[in-house]
Each structure stands twice: as C-alpha cells, then as structure tokens.
N, C-alpha and C positions, 0 to 999 in steps of 0.2 A: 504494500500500500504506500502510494505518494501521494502529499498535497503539494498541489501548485499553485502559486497566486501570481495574477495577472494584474498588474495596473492598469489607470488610466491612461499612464502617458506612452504605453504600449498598446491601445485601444485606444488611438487617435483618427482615424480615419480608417475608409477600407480597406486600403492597402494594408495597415498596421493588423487589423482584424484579419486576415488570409494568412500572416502569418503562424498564427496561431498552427493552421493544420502542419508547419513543416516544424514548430515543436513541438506539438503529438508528435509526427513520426520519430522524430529523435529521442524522446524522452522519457526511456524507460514506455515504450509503445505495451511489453507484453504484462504489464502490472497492473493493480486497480489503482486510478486516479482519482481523485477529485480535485476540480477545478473552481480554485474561489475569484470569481469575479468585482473589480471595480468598476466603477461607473465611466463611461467613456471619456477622455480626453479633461477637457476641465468642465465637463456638466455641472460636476458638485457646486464650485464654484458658483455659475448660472444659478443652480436651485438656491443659493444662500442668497443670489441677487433677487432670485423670485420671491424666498419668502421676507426679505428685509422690503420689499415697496409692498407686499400686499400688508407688512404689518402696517406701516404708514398709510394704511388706506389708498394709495396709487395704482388704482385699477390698471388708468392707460400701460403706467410703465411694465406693472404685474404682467396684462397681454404682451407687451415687447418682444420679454425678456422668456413668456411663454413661448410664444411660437418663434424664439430663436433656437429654443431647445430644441423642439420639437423639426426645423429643418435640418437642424445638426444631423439628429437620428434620420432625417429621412434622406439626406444624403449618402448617409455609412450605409443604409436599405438598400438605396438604389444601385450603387455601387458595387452588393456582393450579388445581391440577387437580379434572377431575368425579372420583368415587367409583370409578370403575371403572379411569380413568387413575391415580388416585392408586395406589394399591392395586398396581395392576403395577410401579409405579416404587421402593414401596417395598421390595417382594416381592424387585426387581432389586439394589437398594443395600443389603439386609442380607445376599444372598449374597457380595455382590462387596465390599462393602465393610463391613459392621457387625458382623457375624462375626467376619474377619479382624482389625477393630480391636480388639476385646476380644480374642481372641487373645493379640494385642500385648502389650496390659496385663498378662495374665497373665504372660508370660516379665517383665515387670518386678517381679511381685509375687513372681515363683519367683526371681529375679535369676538367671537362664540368660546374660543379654547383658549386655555392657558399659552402665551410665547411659547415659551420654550418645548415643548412636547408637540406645539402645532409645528412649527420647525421641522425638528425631527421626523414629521409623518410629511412632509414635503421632501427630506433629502434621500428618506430613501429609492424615494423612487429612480433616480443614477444609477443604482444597483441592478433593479428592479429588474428595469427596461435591456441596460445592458446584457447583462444574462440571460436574455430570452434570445435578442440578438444571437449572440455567440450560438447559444443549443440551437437555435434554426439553422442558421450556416453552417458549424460541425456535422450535423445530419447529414445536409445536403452533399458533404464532402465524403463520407462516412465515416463517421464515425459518431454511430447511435450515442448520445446520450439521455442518464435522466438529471432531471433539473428539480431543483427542491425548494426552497424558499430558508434563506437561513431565520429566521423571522421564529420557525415553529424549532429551532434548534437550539439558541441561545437566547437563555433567560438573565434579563438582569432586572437590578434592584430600583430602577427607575429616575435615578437619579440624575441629575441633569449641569451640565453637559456632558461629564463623563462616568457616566452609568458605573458598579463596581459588578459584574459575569456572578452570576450564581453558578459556581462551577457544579455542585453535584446536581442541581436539576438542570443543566445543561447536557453535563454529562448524559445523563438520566434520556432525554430527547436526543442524544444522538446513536446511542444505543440502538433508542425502539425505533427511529423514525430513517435515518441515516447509514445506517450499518446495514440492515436489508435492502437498501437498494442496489448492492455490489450484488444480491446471487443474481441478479440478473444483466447487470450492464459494468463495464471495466471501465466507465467514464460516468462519474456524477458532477453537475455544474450546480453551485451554489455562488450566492455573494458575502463580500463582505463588506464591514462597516456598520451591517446593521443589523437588529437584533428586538427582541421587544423584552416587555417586562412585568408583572405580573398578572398584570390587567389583560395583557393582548395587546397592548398600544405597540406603534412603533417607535423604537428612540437606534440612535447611533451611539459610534463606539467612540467618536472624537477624534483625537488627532491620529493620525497614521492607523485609522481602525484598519482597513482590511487588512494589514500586513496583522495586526494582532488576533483577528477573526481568524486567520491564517494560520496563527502558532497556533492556535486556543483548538481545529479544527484536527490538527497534525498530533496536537499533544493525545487528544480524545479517541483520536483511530489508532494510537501507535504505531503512529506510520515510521516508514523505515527511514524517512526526511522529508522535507520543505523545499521547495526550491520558489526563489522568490525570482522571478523574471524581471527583469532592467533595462530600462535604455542603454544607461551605465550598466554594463553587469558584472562588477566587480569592485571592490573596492580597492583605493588605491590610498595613497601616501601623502595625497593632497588632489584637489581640483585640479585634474589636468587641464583644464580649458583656461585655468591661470597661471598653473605654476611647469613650466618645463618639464622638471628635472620629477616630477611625481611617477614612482614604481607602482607595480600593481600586488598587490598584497594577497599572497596563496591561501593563507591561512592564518585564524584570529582564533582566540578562547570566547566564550559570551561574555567574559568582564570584560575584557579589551574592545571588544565591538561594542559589546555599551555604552564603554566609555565614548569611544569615537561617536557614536551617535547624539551622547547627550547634548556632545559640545558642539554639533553640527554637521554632523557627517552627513547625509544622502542616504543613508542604507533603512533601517528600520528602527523605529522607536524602541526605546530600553524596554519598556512594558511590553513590546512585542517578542523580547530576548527569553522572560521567565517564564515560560510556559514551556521552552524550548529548550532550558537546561535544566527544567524538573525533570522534565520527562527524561533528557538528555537524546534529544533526537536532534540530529545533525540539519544545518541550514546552507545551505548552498545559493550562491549570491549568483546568477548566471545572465548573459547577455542575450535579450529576445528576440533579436535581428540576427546573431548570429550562432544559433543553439549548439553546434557542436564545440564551440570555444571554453575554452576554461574560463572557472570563476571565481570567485574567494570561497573558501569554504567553512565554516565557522563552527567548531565543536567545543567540548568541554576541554580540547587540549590546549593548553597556553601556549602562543608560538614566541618563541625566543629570536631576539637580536634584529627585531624589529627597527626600522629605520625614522628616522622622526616625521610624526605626521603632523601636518598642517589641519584646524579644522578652522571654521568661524558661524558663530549664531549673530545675523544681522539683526536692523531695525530693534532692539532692548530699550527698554528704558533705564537711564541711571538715576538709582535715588540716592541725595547724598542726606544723609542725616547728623543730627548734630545737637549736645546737648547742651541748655544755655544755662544751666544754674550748677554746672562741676558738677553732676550725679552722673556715675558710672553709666552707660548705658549699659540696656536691659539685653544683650543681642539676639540671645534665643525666643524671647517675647516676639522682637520684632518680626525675627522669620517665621514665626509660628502665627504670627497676625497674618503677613504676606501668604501661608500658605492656606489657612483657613477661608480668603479672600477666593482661592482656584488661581492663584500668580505663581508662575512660576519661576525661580529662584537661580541663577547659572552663576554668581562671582558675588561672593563678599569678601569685604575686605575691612575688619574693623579695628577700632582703636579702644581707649579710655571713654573716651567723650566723643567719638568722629564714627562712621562706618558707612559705609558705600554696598549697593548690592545693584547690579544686574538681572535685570527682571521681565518675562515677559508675563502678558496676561490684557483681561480689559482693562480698558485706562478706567475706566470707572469702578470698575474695584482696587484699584490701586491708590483712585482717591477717598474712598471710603476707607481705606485703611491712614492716607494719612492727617483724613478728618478726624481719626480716632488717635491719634495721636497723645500723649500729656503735652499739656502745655510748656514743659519746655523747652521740648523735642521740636526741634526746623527741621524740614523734609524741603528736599529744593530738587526738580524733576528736570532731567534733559532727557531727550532723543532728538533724531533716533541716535543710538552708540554701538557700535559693533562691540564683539566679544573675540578675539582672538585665542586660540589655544593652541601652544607647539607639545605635543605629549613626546616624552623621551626624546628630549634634547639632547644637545653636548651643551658642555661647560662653555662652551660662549656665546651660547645663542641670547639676540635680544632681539627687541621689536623692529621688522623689518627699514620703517622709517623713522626710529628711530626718536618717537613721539607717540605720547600715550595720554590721558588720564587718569589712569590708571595701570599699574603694573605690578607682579606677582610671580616669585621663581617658588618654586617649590621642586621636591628631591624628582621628582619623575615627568614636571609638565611645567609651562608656564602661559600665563595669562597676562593681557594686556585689553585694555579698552580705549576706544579713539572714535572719532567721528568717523573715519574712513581708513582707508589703508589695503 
C-alpha cells in the first residue's frame, strides 16, 4: 500500500492533469494506491476571494470571482476530455457541486451561518471538484478508480481555523469505510485539506492541510510510504532559483526536515512530519514532471555532514517590546498570550526589560494581544521583516548583506531579520 499526494500546483492546467497517468505508470503501478487530491492550481485561493466578498455582502464581486472559478475548471474539462465527455462531466459537477457552492456563498452574503465554519463549507469544494476531475480522466485513460469523499473519513473536533483530527474515530472511518475499497480497485482517489466534525459540517485542515490529510491517510493504512509529488521534487540546500551554488539533499531525519520546514522550506508543514514518524513510515519528496528522477527521501534516519542550508519565512511581523517601569519582563506570558491569540511565533530574542519576536498570524489578533498588554509594556509593530535562517553553519558565516535588525548565532543555526535581503 502507497499514498500519494498531489498538489495544486501540479494540477495547474490540462496539461499538468495528463500527467498524472505517466506517474501511475511509474509509480509502484502493481501496489494499492491511494491518491489524495488538492484543489486545482490556486482555486483555494479564489474560494477564500469568494467567501471574503460574499461575507461583505458583495454579491456582484461574489459572481466575479464565481464564475472565474468555474471557467478555470471548464477549461482543464475541455482540454482532457472530447466534446461530448466534457459536456456530461460538466452537466454532472454543476448539479452536485457548483450549484451547491454558490448556494454557500449566499448564506454568507445573507450571514445565516456562523464566518468561520460558513468559510470552511465554501473551501472545500477545491477539493471536491478537483477529485472528480482527476477519477473521470484516470478512467478514461485506464485506470478504474474509486473515489470517496475524505469528509466521511476524518473527524475532527470542530475547531476553527485549525481543527485538532480525532484520531481514533478517524481511524475508526477509515477502517470501515476506506480499507474495503482496495478488494476491489488498486487505485482509490480521495482529497485533502478537508474533513468534517462532529456534526457533519464541513471544516479544513488549514495550513499545508492536504500534505497533513496525506501523512494522517499513510499513517492509518500502514502504508509502506508517502510520496509527496512536487514541482520542486526534492529538497535542496537552498532556493535554487536564488542561490547558485544550492545541492540537492538525498536524504533528511523528520527532525531535520522539520526543522527546514519551520523556518521556510517549501516541503511540508512540521504537523504534516508526526504522523509520519509515529508511524515511522518513510516520505519521499519526488518530482511530478519528471517521475522517474530521484528525490529526497526522509526517514527516521539522521543524515550526517549535511551542508549549510539556507531557509527564509517572508512578510513577519516584528514586535519589539519593552518595559517602562524596570520590571523584568514576563517572556513566557508573553509567548503564551501570542500563542493562545492562533500567532505564530518563529524568533525571539529577549533581554531584562527588551525582547523582540517574529510572528506570523492575523494582525488583529496580534493587536488584541497587544491591547492586553500591562500598562507598562510598549509593543511597537513593523512589517513586513523577513526571517533569515543558515542551519549548520561554519564559524564565519554572517548575514549575507551584512545588515540586520536583528541577529542571533546559536551552536547549530543562525538567524537574522531585515527588511529585505
């Protein structure tokens, strides 16, 4: 048994979409797969345009940004299939699904539902749609699939924006519902990102959900691996498209690939890492354009004499904080204010009386935390700041230009913050 996950930005148009059938052929062809899908190209994106103007009641813009989605998909339609197949396929996904989506919108535009959970039942449809797509075309190519709905697979606690997976009733639904679909078929397509929760509702999984729908999927089937398809399909030692001299990296431990990821790597989210080293089932990083190529491979073993990698987490906000009456600051209060806010947290640097922290999150919970402040604590906010991190340096490395905001050597990494760089 394998899971595979597919992106969006690998399901960018038809073209990208065809490829798919020459990584079936390549890819462990005589094994059971499941295949977790994302939403096409940057839909998701569009759906959060959709439901942000229908929250503001902007009907016209709501239609827009509707039926620009909606030509998206019917381009990638037209494009795989002849005239006749397109046609029925569409005929199919505006009953079942494109109808239904606007619907949605409107109980946002009418504000019937609660924001955040009406959201949520707008974005999964990316998923939705997508994965219908894909099982129509795979048929047609052959190779029969069944298709499921991850929705009745994964239960979570409802929480919003990012849900916490009820793993044993999760588990639980993939047993009864997901595991018998292999005596019949060697290819099952589902999605990721989304999931519901106790009610039936729908909600997502948040940042980098389907790569984590993905471990969560692999870890429950005991699959024998992961393989996460990439534009990039490999990690390397920095942004080749900046840095020259960046190698391609064979093999990582999941501490070291989390690490890379927290600080901004391109690969998959660190929550998407532990599912994946409970289980201890191997992740393979691999390139979708060109399946037969090597890729990073990332298991529980630590690879040694690793070369120094470059990462950086753009657009942060820096908070500089500061006490005005000589009281110690409180530091651990404060990141525990920041983290109870849903902000998250990538560089502090503190003093006596002084500390800095690098943060992302919404700006409005950021200023409700430093609404909440004592009085006489100053919180003074810039962006955007970049976050720089060199992991396993040598002894002389410093900030490229050589100009910072902030800066920070530590035994195995170092950090710097700057406008740009």
């Amino acid at each position: 048994m394998w899971v595979m996950k597919v992106g969006g930005g690998c399901l960018r148009d038809a073209d990208s979409v065809r490829q798919l059938v020459n990584v079936l052929r390549h890819a462990h062809p005589d094994s059971p797969r499941l295949l977790v899908v994302s939403a096409m190209g940057k839909t998701t994106n569009a759906l959060f345009q959709l439901a942000e103007a229908a929250g503001r009641g902007d009907l016209d813009h709501s239609r827009t940004v509707y039926e620009e989605i909606q030509r998206f998909h019917q381009a990638v339609i037209e494009g795989l299939f002849p005239p006749a197949g397109a046609q029925a396929l569409w005929s199919y996904l505006v009953e079942r699904y494109w109808t239904p989506l606007w619907q949605r919108a409107q109980a946002l535009i009418h504000l019937s539902e609660e924001v955040g959970p009406a959201t949520d039942a707008v974005l999964v449809y990316g998923e939705l749609v997508s994965s219908e797509i894909v099982r129509a075309f795979l048929e047609k190519e052959g190779f029969p699939a069944q298709w499921i709905d991850a929705r009745r697979l994964l239960v979570t606690d409802g929480s919003y924006p990012e849900p916490s997976v009820l793993m044993a009733l999760s588990q639980a639904g993939v047993d009864a519902q997901l595991v018998p679909l292999f005596r019949t078929h060697k290819l099952v397509i589902t999605q990721g990102y989304i999931a519901s929760d106790l009610r039936r509702r729908s909600v997502t999984l948040g940042r980098e959900g389907s790569d984590y729908s993905a471990a969560l999927f692999a870890a429950m089937l005991r699959a024998q691996g992961l393989i996460a398809w990439k534009d990039v399909g490999r990690l390397y030692s920095a942004d080749p498209r900046k840095h020259a001299d960046a190698v391609p990296l064979a093999q990582l431990g999941y501490a070291q690939a989390a690490e890379m990821t927290y600080y901004g790597a391109q690969v998959l989210h660190p929550r998407s890492l532990k599912p994946l080293r409970d289980a201890k089932i191997p992740l393979y990083v691999r390139p979708y354009f060109d399946p037969e190529a090597e890729g990073t491979l990332i298991t529980d073993r630590k690879a040694e004499n690793l070369p120094p990698i470059w990462t950086q987490r753009r657009d942060l906000v820096l908070i500089e904080v500061e006490s005005q009456d000589l009281q110690p600051l409180a530091l651990e209060e404060l990141l525990e204010g920041l983290t109870s806010e849903g902000v998250e947290v990538f560089f502090v640097q503190g003093g006596l009386f002084r500390a800095a922290f690098a943060v992302k999150g919404p700006y409005e919970a950021i200023e409700r935390w430093q609404a909440g402040l004592p009085p006489a604590c100053i919180a003074q906010l810039r962006q955007p700041v970049h976050l720089y991190t060199l992991l396993y340096p040598d002894s002389t490395a410093s900030p490229p230009n050589g100009e910072a905001l902030y800066f920070q050597r530590l035994p195995d990494r170092l950090h710097w913050i700057a406008y740009e760089g």
